[in-house]
C-alpha positions in Angstrom: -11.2 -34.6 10.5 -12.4 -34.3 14.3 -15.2 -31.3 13.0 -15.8 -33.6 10.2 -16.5 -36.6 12.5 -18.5 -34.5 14.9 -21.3 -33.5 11.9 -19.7 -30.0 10.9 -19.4 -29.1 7.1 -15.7 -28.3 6.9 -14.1 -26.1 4.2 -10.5 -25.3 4.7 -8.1 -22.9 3.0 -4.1 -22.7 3.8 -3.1 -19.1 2.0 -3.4 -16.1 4.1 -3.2 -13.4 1.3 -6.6 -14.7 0.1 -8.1 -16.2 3.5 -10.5 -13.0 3.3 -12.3 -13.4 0.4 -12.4 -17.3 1.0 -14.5 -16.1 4.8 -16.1 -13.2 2.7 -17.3 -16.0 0.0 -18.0 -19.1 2.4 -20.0 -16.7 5.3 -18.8 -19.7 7.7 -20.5 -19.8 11.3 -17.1 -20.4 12.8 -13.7 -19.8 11.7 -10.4 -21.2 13.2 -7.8 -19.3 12.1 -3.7 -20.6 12.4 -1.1 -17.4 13.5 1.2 -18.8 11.1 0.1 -18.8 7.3 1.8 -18.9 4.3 1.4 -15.6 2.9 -0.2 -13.8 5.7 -0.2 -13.9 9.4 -3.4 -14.6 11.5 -2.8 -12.0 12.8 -3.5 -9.7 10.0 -6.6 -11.6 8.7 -7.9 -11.1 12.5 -7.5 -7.6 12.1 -9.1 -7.4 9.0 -11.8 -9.9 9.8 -13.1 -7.7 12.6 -12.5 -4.6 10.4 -15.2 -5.8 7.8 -18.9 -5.0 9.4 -20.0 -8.2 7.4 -17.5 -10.4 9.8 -16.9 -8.3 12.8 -19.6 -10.7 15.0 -17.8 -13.9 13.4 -16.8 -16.5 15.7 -12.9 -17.5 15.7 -11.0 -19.7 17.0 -7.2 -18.5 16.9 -4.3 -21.7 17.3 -0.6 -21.4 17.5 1.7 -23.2 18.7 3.7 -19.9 20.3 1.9 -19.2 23.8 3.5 -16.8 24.9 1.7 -14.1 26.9 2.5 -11.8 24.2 0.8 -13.7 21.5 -2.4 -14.4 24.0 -2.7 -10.7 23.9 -2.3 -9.4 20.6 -5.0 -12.1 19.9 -7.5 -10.8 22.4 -6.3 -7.4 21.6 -7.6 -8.0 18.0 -10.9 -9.5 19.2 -10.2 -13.5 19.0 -13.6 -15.3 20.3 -11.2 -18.2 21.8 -6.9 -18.6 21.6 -5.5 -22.1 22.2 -1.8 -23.1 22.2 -0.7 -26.3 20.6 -0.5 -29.0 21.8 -4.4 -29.3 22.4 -6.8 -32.5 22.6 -9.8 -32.9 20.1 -11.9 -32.7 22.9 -11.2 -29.3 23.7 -11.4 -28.3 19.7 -14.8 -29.6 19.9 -16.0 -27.8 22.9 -14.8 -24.6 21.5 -16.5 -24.5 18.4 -19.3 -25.7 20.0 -19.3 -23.2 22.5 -18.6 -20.5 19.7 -21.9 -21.7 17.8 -23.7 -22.3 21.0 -26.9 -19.3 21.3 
């Protein structure tokens, strides 16, 4: 709703197994990708995300609500543009993207 509000086109998709093919098909200029999916983690679809020379450069924003260190690096181990922890504000959604998208 807040992207929405802000002017971004927003296309969503909740099922890890196929998140893929939904980036693959969409070619989004940002994605923000939840660790916990039904299916699959975010984890995985990171990992394969920056396996695939068609999405390697793709901005993403990773969000879970589990910050520990631990998570914070696997994340930026796997090449996450941007990890936030839950509880965020909108305002600092916003900026991210908006930094992501920035040139």
């Amino acid at each position: 709703f807040i992207l929405s509000r802000d002017g971004w086109n927003v296309a969503t998709h909740s099922d890890g197994r196929t998140a893929i093919e939904a980036v693959q098909r969409r070619l989004p200029d940002v994605v923000i990708l939840d660790v916990m999916l039904p299916n699959r983690s975010g984890y995985d679809i990171l990992h394969d995300l920056r396996a695939d020379p068609e999405t390697r450069g793709l901005p993403v924003l990773m969000l879970t609500a589990r910050g520990q260190k631990k998570d914070r690096d696997l994340a930026e181990r796997l090449g996450a543009s941007i990890f936030m922890t839950k509880p965020f504000s909108n305002a600092d959604v916003l900026a991210s993207v908006n930094r992501l998208v920035a040139p």
